[in-house]
N, C-alpha and C positions, 0 to 999 in steps of 0.2 A: 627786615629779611633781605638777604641777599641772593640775586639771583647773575648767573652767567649764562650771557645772550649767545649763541652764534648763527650767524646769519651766513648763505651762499647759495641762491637761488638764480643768480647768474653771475655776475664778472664782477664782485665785490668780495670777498673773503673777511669777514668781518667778526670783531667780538669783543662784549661790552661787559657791566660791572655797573647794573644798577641797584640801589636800597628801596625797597619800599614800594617799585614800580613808578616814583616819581624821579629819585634824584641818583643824575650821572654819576656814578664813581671811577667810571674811565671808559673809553671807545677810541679803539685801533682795527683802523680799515686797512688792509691792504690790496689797491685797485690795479684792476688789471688792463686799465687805458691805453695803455701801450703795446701791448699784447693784440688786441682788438684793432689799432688805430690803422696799421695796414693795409685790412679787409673792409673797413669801414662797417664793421658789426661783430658781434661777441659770436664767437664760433663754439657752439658749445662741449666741443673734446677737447678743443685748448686750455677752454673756463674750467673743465673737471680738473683736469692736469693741475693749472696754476692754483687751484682750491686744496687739491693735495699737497702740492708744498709747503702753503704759504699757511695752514689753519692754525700747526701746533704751534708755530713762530707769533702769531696772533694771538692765538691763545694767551699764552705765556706773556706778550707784552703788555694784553688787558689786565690780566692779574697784577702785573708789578706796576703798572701804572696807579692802581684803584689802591693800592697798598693792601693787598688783602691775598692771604694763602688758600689752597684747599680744604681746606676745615673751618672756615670764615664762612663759605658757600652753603645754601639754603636747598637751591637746585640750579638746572640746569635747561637755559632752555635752547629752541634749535627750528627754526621755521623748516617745516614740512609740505610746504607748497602754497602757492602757486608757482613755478617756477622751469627753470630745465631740469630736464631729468637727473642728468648725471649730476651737475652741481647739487642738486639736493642730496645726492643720496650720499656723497663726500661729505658736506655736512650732519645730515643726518649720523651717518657710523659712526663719524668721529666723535659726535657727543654724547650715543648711547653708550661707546667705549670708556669716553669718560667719567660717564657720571657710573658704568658697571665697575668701574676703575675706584672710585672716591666712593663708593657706598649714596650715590644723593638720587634723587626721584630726578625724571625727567617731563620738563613739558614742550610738548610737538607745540608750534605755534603758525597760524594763517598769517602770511608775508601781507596782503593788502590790509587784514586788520590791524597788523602791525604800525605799517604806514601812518594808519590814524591814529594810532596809542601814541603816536610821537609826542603828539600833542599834548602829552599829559606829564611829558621832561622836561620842564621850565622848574618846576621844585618848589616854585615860588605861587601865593597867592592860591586862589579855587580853583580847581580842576574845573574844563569845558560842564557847562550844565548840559544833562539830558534833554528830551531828545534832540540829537542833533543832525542835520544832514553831512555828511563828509562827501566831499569830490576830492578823489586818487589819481592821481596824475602821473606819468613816468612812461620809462621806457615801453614799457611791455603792458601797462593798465591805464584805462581811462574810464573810470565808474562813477556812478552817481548808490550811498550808500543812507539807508536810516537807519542810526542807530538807537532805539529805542532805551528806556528809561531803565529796564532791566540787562543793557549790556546785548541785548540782540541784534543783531546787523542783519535788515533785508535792501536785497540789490534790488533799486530803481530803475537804473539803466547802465549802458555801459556803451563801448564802442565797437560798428557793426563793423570795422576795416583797423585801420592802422589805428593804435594808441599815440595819444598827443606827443609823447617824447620821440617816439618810434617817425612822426610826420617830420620833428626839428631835426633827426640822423638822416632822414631821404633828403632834403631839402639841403640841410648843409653840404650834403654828395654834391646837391645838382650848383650850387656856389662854388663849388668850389672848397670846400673849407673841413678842416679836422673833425676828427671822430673825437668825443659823443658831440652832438651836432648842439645844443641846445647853448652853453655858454656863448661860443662862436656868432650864434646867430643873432644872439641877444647883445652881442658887443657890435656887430657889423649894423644892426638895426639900429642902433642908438646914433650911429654917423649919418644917418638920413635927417636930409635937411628939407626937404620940399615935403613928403609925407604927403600925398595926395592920391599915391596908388593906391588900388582897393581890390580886394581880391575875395572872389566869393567864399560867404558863410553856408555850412550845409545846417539847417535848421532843422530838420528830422524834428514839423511837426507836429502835436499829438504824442510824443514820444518824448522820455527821457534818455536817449542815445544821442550818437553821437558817431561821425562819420570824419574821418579827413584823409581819405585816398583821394576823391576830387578834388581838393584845395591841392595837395601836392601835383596832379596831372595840369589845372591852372597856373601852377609857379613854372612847372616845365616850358608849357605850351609862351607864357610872357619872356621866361629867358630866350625863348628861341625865335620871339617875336623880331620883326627886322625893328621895331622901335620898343626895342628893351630898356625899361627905364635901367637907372645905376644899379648895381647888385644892393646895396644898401638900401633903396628904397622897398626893393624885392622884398629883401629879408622884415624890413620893417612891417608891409604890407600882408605879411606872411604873419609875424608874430601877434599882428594885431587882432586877426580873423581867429587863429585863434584864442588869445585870451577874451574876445568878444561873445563866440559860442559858449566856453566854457562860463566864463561870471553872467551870461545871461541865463544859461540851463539853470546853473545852482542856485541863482538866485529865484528864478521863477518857483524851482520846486521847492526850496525853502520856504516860502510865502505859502506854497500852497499844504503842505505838509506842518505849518501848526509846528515848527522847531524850535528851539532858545536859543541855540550858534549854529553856526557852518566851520565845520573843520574841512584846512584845504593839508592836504599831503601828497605826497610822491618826489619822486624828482625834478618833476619839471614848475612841483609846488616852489624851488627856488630863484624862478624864473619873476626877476621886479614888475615886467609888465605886469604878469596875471594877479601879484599879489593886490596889485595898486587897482585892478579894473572888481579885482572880488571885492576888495574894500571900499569903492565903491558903491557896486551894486546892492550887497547885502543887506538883506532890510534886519537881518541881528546881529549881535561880535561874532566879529570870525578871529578863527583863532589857527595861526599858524607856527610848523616849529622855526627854529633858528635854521639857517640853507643847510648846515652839519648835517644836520637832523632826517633833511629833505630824502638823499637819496639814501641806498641799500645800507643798513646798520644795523650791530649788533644790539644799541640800545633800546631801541625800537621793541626787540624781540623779547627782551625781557622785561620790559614795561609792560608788553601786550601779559606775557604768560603769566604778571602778579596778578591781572584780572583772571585766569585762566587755574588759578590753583587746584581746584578739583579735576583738571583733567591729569595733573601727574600721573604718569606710568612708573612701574620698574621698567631700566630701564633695558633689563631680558626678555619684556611682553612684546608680544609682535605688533611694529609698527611701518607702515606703507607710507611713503609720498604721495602727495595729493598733486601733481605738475596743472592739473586747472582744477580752476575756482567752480567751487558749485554750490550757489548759493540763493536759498532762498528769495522768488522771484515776489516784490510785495508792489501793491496796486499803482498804476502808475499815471498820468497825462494831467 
């Protein structure tokens, strides 16, 4: 079965061409980094704007990429939230247009389940075993998720302030350094040679959450320190605090929740430190995608929506964007 993904829940315009829910047949992002880089954050009338431009041109390049025409396609799918407003809703029309357009069923898809379906684009070898825990990591999301043996996702935890990506764009402001902030920081930390700065973890005890608006007010309060270490130790000190919170949450609740793997996703899932400290810590395989994979993608979305077949719509039924997540809260500590 073939399915066409398109993804635009913020500043990625995306669309993909996968078979079967496992294997890629093409994925063309057009990012809007530059756009953004200015501001030093995704401004979301800009992101509607450049989502309109850039969809049908996307469109059109996943298709001739994957070698496959409109009468090849199975359905249609198109994340309907979590996200910005408007970039969803740009997405959204243009795919219910399309698939009203080609005669094909449409399926809405959740952007953070998506995230985790990534994991299931390798094409190669078993798919992740049930139950698994997933931690979503990115710009905008930072959750702890179990996904149960039937396909059911309940939220653990999540974060009470800034999402872990959302912490590497304040942080790289306050360096000094380009937008989206997470590459940057992760190349300026790799140049630290003493590594002995330490910068508080918020542990949010008793809790599967997660906090990093104080580790950012600590990086401020150090750069402004009259004995600032190097920015490179900063950044290091910085990125360590958090991959430390995150593979120690996921691995605690992993253990405690009785799982077979931990699936890691999002975007900041491409970040080497965090991979390296969850591989580590994890007491089963963890299983993550290729960096492609990591952030906003259309393949993603159609991977998730092959597990999602019975929710096709026509795509003339009335359908709303969901802009937050609301998702079943399952036991937690």
């Amino acid at each position: 079965m073939l399915i066409l993904g398109i993804e635009s829940s913020c500043d990625e315009t995306a669309a993909a061409v996968v078979a079967d829910g496992r294997h890629l047949r093409s994925s063309v992002i057009a990012s809007q980094t530059d756009l953004h880089r200015e501001t030093g954050g995704v401004v979301p009338e800009v992101a509607a704007r450049a989502h309109l431009r850039a969809l049908v041109p996307t469109v059109r390049a996943a298709l001739a990429e994957a070698a496959c025409t409109w009468d090849d396609l199975d359905a249609i799918a198109v994340t309907s939230g979590p996200g910005l407003p408007g970039a969803l809703v740009i997405g959204l029309n243009a795919a219910r247009g399309l698939a009203y357009g080609r005669g094909l069923p449409l399926i809405p898809v959740d952007h953070v389940e998506a995230h985790v379906i990534a994991n299931w684009l390798t094409g190669a070898g078993d798919p992740p075993p049930l139950p698994a825990l997933a931690l979503i990591v990115s710009g905008g999301h930072t959750e702890l998720l179990l996904m149960l043996e039937d396909g059911t996702i309940e939220r653990l935890g999540g974060t009470r302030d800034d999402a872990a990506g959302e912490a590497f764009d304040k942080v790289a402001r306050l360096l000094d350094l380009p937008y989206p902030g997470g590459p940057p920081v992760a190349r300026l930390a790799a140049e630290a040679t003493v590594r002995k700065t330490r910068l508080p973890r918020a542990a949010m005890r008793g809790s599967d959450d997660f906090s990093f608006s104080g580790l950012k007010t600590a990086v401020l309060q150090m750069i402004e320190s009259p004995a600032a270490p190097p920015a490179a130790e900063i950044a290091w000190a910085f990125q360590e605090s958090v991959a430390d919170v995150l593979s120690q949450k996921a691995a605690r609740a992993a253990e405690r929740e009785g799982v077979r793997c931990v699936l890691l996703a999002g975007g900041v899932a491409a970040n080497a430190r965090l991979r390296e400290r969850m591989a580590e810590r994890s007491p089963v395989p963890l299983f993550v995608p290729p960096p492609a994979l990591c952030t906003d993608n259309g393949a993603m979305v159609a991977a998730a929506a092959f597990r999602h077949l019975d929710a096709a719509v026509r795509p003339e039924s009335p359908l709303e964007i969901t802009p937050t997540a609301a998702r079943r809260k399952a036991r937690s500590g």
